[in-house]
C-alpha positions as CSV (number, residue, x, y, z in Angstrom):
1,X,0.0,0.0,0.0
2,X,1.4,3.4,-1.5
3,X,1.8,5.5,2.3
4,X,2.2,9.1,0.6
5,X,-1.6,10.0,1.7
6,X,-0.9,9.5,5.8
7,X,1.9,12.1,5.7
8,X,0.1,15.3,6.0
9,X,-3.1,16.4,7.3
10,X,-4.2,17.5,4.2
11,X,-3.3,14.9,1.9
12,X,-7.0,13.8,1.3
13,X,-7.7,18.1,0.3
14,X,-8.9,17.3,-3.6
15,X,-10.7,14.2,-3.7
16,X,-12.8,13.6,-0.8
17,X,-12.1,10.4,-2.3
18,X,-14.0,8.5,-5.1
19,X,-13.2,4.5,-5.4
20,X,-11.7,4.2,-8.5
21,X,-14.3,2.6,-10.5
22,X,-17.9,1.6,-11.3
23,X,-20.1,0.5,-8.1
24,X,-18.9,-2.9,-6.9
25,X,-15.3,-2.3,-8.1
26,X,-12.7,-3.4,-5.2
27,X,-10.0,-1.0,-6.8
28,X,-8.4,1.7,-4.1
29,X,-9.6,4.8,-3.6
30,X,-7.3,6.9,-5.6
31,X,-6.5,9.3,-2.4
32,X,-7.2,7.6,0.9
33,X,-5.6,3.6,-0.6
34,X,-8.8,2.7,1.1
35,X,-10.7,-0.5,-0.4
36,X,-14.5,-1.6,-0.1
37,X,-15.4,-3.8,2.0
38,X,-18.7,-5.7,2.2
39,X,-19.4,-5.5,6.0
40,X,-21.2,-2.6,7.6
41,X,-19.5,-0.6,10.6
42,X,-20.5,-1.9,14.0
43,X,-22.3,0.5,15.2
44,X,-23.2,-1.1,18.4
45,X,-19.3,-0.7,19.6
46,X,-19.3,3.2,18.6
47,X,-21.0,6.2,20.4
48,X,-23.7,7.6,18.5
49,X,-23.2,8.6,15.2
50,X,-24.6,10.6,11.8
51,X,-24.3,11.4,8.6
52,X,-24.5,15.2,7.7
53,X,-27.2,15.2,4.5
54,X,-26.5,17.1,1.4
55,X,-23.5,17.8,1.4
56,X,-20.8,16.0,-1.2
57,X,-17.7,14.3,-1.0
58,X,-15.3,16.5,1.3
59,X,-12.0,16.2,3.0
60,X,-11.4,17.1,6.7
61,X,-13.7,20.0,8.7
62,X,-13.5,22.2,11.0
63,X,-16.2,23.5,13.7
64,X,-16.9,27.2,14.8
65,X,-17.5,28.1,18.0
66,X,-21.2,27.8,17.6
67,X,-20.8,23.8,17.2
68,X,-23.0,24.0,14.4
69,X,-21.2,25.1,11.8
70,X,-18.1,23.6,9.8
71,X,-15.6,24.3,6.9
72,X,-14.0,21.8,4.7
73,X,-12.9,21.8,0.9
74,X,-15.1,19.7,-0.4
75,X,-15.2,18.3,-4.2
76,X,-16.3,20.7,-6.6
77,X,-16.0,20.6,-10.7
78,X,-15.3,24.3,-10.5
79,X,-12.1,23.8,-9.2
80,X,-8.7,23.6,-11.5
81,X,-9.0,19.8,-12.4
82,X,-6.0,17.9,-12.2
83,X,-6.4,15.3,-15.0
84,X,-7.2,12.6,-13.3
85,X,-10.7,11.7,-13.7
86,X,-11.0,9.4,-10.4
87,X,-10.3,12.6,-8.4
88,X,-12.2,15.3,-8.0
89,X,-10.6,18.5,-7.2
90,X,-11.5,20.2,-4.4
91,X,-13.1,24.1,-3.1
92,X,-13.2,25.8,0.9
93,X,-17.7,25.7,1.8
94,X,-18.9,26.2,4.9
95,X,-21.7,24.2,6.1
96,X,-24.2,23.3,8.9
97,X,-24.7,19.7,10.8
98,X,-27.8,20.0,9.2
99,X,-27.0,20.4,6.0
100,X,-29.5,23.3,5.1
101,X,-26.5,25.7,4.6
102,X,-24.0,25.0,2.3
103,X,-21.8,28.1,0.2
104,X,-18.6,28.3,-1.3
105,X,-16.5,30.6,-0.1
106,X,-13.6,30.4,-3.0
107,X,-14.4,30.0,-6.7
108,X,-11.0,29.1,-8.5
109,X,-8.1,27.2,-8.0
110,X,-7.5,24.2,-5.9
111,X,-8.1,24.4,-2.1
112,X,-7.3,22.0,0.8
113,X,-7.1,23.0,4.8
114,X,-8.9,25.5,6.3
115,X,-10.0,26.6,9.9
116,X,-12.2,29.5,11.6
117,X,-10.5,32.2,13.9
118,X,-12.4,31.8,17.4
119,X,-14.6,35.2,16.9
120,X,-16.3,33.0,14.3
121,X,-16.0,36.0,12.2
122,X,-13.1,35.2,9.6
123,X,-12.0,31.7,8.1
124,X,-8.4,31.1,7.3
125,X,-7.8,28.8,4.1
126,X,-5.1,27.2,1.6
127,X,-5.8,27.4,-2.0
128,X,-3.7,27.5,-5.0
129,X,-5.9,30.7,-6.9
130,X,-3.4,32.7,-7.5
131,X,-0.7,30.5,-8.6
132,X,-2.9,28.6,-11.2
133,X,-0.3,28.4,-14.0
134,X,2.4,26.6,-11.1
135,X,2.5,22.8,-11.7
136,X,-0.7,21.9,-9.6
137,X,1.4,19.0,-8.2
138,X,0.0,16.2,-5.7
139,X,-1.5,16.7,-2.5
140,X,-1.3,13.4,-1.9
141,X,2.7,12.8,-2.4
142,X,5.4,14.7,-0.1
143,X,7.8,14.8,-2.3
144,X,5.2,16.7,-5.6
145,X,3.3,18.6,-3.1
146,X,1.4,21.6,-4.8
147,X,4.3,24.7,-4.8
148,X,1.7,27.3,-5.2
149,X,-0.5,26.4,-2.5
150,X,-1.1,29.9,-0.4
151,X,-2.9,30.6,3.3
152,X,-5.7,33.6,2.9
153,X,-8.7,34.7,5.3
154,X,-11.7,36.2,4.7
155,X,-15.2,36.8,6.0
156,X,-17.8,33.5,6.2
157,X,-19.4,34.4,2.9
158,X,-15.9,34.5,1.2
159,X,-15.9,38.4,0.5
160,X,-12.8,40.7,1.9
161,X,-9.8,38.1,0.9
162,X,-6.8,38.5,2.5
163,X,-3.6,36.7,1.1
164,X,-1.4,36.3,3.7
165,X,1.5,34.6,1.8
166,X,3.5,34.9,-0.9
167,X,5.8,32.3,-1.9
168,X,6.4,29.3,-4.3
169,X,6.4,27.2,-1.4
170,X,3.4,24.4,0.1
171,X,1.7,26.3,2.8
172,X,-1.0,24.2,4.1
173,X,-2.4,22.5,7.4
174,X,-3.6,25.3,8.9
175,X,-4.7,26.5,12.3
176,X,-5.4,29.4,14.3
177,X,-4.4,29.5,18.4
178,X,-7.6,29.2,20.9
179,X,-7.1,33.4,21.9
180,X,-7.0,34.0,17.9
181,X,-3.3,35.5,18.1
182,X,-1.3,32.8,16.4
183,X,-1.7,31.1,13.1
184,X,0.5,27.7,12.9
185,X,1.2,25.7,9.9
186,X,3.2,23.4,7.1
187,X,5.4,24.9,5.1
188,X,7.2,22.8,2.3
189,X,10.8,24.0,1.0
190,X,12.6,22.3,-1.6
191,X,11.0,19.1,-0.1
192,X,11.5,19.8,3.2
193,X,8.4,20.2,5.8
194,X,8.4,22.3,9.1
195,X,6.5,24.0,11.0
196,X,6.1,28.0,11.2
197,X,3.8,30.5,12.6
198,X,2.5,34.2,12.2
199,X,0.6,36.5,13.5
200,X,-3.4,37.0,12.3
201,X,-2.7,39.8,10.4
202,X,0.1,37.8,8.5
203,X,2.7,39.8,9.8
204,X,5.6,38.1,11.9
205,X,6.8,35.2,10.9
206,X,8.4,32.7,12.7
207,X,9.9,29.4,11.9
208,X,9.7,27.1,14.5
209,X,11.2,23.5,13.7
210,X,14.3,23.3,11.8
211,X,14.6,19.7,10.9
212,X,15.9,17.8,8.2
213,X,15.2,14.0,7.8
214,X,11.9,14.6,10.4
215,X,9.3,15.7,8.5
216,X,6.7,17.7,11.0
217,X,3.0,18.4,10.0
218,X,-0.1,18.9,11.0
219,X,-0.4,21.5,13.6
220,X,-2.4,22.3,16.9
221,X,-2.0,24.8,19.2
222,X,-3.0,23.7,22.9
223,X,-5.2,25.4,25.2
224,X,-2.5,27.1,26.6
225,X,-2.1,29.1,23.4
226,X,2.2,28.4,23.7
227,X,2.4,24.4,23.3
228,X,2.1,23.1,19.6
229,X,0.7,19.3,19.1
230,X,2.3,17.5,16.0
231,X,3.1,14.7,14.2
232,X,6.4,13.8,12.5
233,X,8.0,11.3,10.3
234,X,11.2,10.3,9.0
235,X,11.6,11.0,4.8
236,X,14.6,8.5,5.5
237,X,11.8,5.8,5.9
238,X,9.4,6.8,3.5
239,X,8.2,4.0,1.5
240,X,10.2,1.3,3.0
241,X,8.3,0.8,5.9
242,X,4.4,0.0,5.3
243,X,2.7,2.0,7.4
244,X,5.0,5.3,7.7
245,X,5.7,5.1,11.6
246,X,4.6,8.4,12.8
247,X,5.8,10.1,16.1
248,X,3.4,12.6,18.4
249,X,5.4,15.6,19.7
250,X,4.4,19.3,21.3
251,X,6.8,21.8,21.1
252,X,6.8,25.7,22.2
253,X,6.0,28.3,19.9
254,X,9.1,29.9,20.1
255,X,10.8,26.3,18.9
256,X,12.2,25.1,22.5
257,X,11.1,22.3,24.6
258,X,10.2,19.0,21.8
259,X,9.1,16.6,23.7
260,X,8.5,12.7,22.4
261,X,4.7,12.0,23.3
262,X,4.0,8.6,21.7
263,X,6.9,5.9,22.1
264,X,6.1,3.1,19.0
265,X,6.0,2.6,15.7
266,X,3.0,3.0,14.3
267,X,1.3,5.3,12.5
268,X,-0.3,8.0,14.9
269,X,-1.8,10.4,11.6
270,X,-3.2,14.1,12.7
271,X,-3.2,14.4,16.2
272,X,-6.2,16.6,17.1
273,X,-6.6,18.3,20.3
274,X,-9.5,18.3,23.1
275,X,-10.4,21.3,24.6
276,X,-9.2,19.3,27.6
277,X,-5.5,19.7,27.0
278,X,-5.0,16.2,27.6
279,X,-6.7,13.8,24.8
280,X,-6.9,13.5,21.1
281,X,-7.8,11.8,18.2
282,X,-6.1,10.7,15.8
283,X,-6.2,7.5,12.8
284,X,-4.6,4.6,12.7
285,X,-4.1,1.7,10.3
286,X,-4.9,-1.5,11.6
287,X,-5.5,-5.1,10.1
288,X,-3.4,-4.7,7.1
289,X,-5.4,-1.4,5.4
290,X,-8.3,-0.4,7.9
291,X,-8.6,3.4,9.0
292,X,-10.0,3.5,12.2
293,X,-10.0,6.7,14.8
294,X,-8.3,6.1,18.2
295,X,-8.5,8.8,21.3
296,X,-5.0,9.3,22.8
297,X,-4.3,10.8,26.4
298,X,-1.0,12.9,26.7
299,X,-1.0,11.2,30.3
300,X,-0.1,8.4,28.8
301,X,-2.2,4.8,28.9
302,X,-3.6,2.8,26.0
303,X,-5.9,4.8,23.3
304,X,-9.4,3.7,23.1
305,X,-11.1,2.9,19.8
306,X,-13.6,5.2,18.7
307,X,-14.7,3.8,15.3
308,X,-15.4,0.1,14.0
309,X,-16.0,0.5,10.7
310,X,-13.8,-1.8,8.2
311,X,-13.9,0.7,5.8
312,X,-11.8,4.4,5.9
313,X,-12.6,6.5,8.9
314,X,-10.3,9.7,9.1
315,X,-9.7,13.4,9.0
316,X,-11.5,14.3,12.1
317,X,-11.8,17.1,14.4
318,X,-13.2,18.4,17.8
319,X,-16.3,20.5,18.4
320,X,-14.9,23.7,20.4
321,X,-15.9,22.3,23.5
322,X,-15.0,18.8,22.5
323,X,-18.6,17.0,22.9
324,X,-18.5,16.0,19.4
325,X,-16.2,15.1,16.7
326,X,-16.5,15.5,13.0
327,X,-14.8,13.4,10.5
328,X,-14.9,11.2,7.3
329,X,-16.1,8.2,6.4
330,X,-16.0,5.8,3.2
331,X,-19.6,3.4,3.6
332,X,-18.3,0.0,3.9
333,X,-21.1,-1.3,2.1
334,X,-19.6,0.3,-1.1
335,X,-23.2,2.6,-1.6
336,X,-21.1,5.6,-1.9
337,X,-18.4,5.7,-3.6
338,X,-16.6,8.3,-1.6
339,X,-15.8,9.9,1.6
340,X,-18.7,11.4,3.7
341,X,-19.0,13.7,6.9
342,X,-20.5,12.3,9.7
343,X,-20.4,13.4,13.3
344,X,-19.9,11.1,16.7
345,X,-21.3,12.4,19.6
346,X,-18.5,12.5,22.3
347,X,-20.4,14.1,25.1
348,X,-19.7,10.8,26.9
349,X,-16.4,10.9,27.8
350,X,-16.1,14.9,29.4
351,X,-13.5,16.2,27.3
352,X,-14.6,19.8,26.9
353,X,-12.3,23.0,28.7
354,X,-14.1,22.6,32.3
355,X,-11.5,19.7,32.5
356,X,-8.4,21.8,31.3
357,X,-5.9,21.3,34.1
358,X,-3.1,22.1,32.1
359,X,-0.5,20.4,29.9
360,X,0.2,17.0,31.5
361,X,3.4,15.3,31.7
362,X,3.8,11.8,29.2
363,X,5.4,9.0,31.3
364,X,7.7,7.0,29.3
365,X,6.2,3.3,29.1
366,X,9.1,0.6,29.7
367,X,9.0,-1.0,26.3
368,X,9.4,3.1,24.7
369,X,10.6,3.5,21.1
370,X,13.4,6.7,22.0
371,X,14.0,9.3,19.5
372,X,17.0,10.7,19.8
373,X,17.9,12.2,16.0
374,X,14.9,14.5,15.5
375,X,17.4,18.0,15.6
376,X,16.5,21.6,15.0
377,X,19.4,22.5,13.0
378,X,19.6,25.4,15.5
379,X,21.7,24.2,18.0
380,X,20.4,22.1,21.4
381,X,16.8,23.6,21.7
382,X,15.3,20.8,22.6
383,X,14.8,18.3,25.8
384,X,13.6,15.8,24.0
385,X,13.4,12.1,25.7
């Protein structure tokens, strides 16, 4: 199985992912690798789930502080096509859980992750509409990722576009800090991923890992608005060992204080953050090619299993207060041929920011996997374990 589509947050930002073929066909899906399967998900195992109606195929959302509302590129045959006719190309909406809202906010280009500041005012998003005549290169591959990709905000309806970068770089996997100071995110140079930050405005900024074989990506800020959540992998091992082993860390904004948080080798994809400061989610393969979503505890212990569903279930995301997660889901059943947004009720397990007792410490289990070669390139800023 071709790993280049676990490596970034974004990777799945075009497609929203069709299955390759005519109903029935047992072909990959051309962006997630994942294959249909003739069982339906176990629902009886999972806490409360739904489908959100009307709305097509779409990559990984985003809630606004009102819960209600989310952003996503979702597929769209407006958007610069890339040749390929099992993908469709992707554009930023906004949406409602109930499906009765649903606008476009960009109109050109190719778009993949976006986020809302916490005002719920303005939407920050990645898009390649200004760099249109750039190679549109591969959202799903590391080493083609599109060079003209760009970050811009604007208002909910799309109206009073900001650009805030300017580059022939990948800037992508986007966020915005809980107090709305910070934006964090991916940048891509000459192949090389790390993580940098800015002001709102776009004004300031700031590189904040400075790594070489590590690759670092999607990005979280904490509720402490100064601890970043990541995930890394090495390039060194990049399609020679199935799945890429990938490594939770948190950092400091200003680039000191790595610390290791997961200690084996598998492959821990986008960890996203409870309002908590203690748990996420994230995806994990398991049984050879099945996506399921997992919720880790920076205080260490076993995740638990949130989805049973032997298809593809990924790209999630927490509610602002962290009763509900959103995320995508290919039907097992092979009825739709494509990834779908559905939402889990999480109310359950108490995870929202009345529980935020700070950044806890990870203990070290006895059987721990070490890193000991992830380096800043800036000298010893770093305790890692």
């Amino acid at each position: 199985m071709n790993t280049a589509h676990h490596l970034s947050r974004c990777t799945l930002a075009l497609a929203a992912a069709l299955l390759a073929t005519a109903a029935g066909a047992q072909q990959p899906d051309a962006m997630s690798g994942a294959s249909p399967v003739a069982t339906a998900a176990e629902s009886s195992r999972e806490l409360p789930v739904r489908r959100i109606p009307n709305i097509p195929p779409a990559a990984e959302a985003y809630y606004a502080p009102d819960g209600q509302t989310l952003i996503a590129q979702v597929r769209d045959p407006d958007a610069q096509q890339s040749g390929d006719a099992r993908i469709g190309s992707a554009l930023t909406y906004i949406f409602t859980e109930d499906g009765k809202t649903f606008r476009r906010i960009n109109d050109h280009g190719q778009d993949a992750c976006s986020f809302f500041f916490p005002d719920g005012k303005r939407v920050i998003w990645t898009s390649t509409r200004d760099n249109m005549d750039m190679p549109l290169g591969n959202w799903s591959d590391p080493k083609d990722y599109p060079p003209g990709a760009e970050l811009y905000t604007s208002d909910l309806y799309g109206k009073d576009i900001r650009r805030l970068t300017r580059n022939q770089w990948y800037d992508a996997e986007v966020t915005v800090s809980p107090n709305g100071e910070w934006i964090v995110w991916t940048r891509v140079i000459d192949g090389n991923a790390n993580l940098w930050r800015m002001r709102a405005d776009g004004t300031g900024e700031q590189q904040v890992t400075f790594t070489t074989d590590w690759q670092p990506g999607a990005p979280f800020y904490l509720p402490d608005n100064d601890t970043i959540i990541f995930q890394a992998w090495r390039e060194s091992e990049f399609g020679k060992v199935e799945p890429t082993p990938m490594t939770v860390f948190t950092i400091k904004a200003d680039g000191t204080g790595l610390t290791q948080r997961t200690f084996d080798r598998d492959m821990t994809w986008g960890p996203g953050p409870a309002a908590d400061g203690r748990h996420y989610i994230f995806t994990r393969i398991i049984d050879g090619n099945n996506h399921e979503l997992f919720l880790g505890d920076l205080a260490g212990g076993e995740p638990r299993r949130l989805t049973w569903n032997p298809g593809f279930d990924g790209m999630k995301s927490f509610s602002r207060d962290s009763s509900k997660m959103v995320f995508v889901r290919m039907a097992s059943n092979g009825a739709l041929k494509g990834l779908y947004s559905h939402v889990m009720d999480l109310s359950s397990l108490k995870l929202g920011p009345e529980n935020y007792r700070g950044i806890p410490e990870t203990p070290v289990p006895a059987n721990a996997v070490l890193v000991t070669d992830f380096t800043t390139g800036v000298g010893d800023r770093t305790n890692s374990r």
